[in-house]
C-alpha positions as CSV (number, residue, x, y, z in Angstrom):
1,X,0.8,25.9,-2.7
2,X,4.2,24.9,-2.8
3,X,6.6,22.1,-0.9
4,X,9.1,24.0,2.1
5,X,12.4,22.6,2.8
6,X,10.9,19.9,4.9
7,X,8.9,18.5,2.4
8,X,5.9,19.8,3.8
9,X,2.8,21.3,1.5
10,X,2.1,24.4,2.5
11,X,-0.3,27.4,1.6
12,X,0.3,30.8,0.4
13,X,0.2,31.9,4.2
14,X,3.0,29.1,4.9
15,X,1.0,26.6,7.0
16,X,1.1,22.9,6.1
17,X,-1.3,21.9,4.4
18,X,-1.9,18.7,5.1
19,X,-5.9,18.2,5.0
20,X,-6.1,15.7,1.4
21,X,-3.1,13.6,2.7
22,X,-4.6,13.5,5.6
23,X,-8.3,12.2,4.3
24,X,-6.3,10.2,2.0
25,X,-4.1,8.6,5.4
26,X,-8.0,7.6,6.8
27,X,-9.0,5.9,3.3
28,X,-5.7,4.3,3.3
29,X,-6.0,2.8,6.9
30,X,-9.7,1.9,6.0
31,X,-8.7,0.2,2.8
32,X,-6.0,-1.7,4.5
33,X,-8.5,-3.2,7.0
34,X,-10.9,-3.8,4.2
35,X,-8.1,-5.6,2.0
36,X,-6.9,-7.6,4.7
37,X,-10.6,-8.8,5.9
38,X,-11.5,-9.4,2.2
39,X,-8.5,-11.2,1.3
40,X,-8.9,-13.7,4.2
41,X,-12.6,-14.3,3.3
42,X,-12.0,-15.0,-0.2
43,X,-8.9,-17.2,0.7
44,X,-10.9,-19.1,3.2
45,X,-13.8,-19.6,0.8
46,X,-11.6,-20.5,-2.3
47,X,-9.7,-23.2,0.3
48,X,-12.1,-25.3,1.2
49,X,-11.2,-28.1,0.1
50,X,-7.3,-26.6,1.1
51,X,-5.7,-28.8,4.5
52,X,-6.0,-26.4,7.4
53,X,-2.5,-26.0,8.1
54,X,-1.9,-25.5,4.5
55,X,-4.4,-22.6,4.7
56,X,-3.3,-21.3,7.4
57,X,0.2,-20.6,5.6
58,X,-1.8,-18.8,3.1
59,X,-3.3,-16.5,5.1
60,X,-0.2,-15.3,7.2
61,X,1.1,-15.2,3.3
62,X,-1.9,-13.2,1.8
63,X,-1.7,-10.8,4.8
64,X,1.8,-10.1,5.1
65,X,1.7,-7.5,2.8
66,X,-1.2,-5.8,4.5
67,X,0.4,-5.6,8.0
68,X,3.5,-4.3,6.3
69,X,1.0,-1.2,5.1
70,X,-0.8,-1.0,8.2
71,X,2.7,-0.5,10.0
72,X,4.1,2.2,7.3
73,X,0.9,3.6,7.5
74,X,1.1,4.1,11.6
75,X,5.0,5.3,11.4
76,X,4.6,7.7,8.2
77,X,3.3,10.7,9.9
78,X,7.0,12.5,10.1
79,X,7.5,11.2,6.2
80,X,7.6,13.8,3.6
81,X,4.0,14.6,2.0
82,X,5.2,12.8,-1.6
83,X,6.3,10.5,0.2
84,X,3.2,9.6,2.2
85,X,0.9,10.2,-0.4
86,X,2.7,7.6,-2.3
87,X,2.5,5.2,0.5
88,X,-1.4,5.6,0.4
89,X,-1.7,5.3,-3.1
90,X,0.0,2.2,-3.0
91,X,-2.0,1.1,-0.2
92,X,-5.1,1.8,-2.2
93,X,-3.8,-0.1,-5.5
94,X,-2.6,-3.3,-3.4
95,X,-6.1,-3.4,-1.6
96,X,-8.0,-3.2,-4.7
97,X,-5.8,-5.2,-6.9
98,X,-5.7,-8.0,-4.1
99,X,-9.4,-8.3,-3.7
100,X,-10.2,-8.3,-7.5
101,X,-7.6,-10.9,-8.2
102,X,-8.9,-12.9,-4.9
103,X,-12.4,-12.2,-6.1
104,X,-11.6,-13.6,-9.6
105,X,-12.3,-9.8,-11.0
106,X,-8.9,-9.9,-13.1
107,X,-8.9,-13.8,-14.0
108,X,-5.0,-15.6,-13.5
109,X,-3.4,-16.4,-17.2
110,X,-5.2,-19.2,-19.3
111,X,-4.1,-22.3,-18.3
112,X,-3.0,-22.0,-14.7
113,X,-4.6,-23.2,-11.4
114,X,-6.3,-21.2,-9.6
115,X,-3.7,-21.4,-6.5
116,X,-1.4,-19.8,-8.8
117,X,-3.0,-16.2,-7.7
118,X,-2.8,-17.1,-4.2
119,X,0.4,-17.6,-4.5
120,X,1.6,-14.6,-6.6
121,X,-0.1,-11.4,-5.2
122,X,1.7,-11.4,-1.8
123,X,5.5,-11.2,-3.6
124,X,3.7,-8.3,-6.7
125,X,2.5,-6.3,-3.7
126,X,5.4,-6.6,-1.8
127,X,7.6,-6.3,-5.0
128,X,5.4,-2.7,-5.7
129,X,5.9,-1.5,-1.9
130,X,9.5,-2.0,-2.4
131,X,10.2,0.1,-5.2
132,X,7.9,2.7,-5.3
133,X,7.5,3.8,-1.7
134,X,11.5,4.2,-1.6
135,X,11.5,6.1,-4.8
136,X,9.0,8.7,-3.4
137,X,11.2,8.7,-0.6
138,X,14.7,9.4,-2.8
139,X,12.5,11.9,-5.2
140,X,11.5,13.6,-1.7
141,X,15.0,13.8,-0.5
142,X,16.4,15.2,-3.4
143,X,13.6,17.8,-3.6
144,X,14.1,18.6,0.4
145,X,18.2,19.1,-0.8
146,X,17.4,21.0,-3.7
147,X,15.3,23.7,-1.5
148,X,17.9,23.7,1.5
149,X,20.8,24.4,-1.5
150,X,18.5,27.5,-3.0
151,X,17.6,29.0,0.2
């Protein structure tokens, strides 16, 4: 296997490869749906006692960051492999990491109100789409220069 001047795995016969980004683009999808149901029941169930409009803000807030993933998810398919297997690994770790702080799984620091996680995650998973989806990106682009100049 090896990367073409694209940015494209391919095999030793020069097709892409692309069959474990691609199962790893379905989980991604699937986990994105799953993250963004999961988050809004658990942020429905944790504010009950929340006003409505107030929790309606929170949910937009809570699923920003999921429609943001669902969207780079949709227009990735022309990205560079690194960079779209980043992008689903990311997807994977924000899904997970939002419902197990949501689901009190990883508990918020000693001391602070429970709101406090509500209020957090959105900004750390929008904070971790932001810097290493464009990284992948740059490392991609240098790699697809790097080829191109060897060639």
């Amino acid at each position: 296997m090896s990367i073409n001047s694209s940015g494209e795995m391919t095999s030793s016969q020069g097709k892409p490869h692309d069959k474990f980004p691609g199962f790893l683009r379905k989980v991604a999808l699937v986990g994105v749906i799953v993250g963004a149901l999961g988050s809004i029941v658990l942020t429905l169930r944790a504010g009950q006692q929340t006003p409505r409009f107030l929790l309606v803000f929170f949910v937009i807030w809570i699923l920003s960051p999921f429609v943001a993933l669902a969207w780079a998810n949709i227009v990735s398919e022309r990205w560079p492999v690194l960079t779209r297997v980043t992008l689903y690994c990311v997807t994977l770790v924000i899904t997970l990491g939002s419902l197990a702080m949501y689901g009190k799984i990883i508990l918020p620091p000693a001391g602070s109100p429970r709101g406090f996680v509500f209020v957090i995650v959105a900004p750390a998973s929008w904070l971790l789409m932001a810097i290493v989806v464009p990284l992948a990106a740059f490392i991609a682009g240098r790699r697809s220069r790097q080829t191109r100049t060897i060639l």
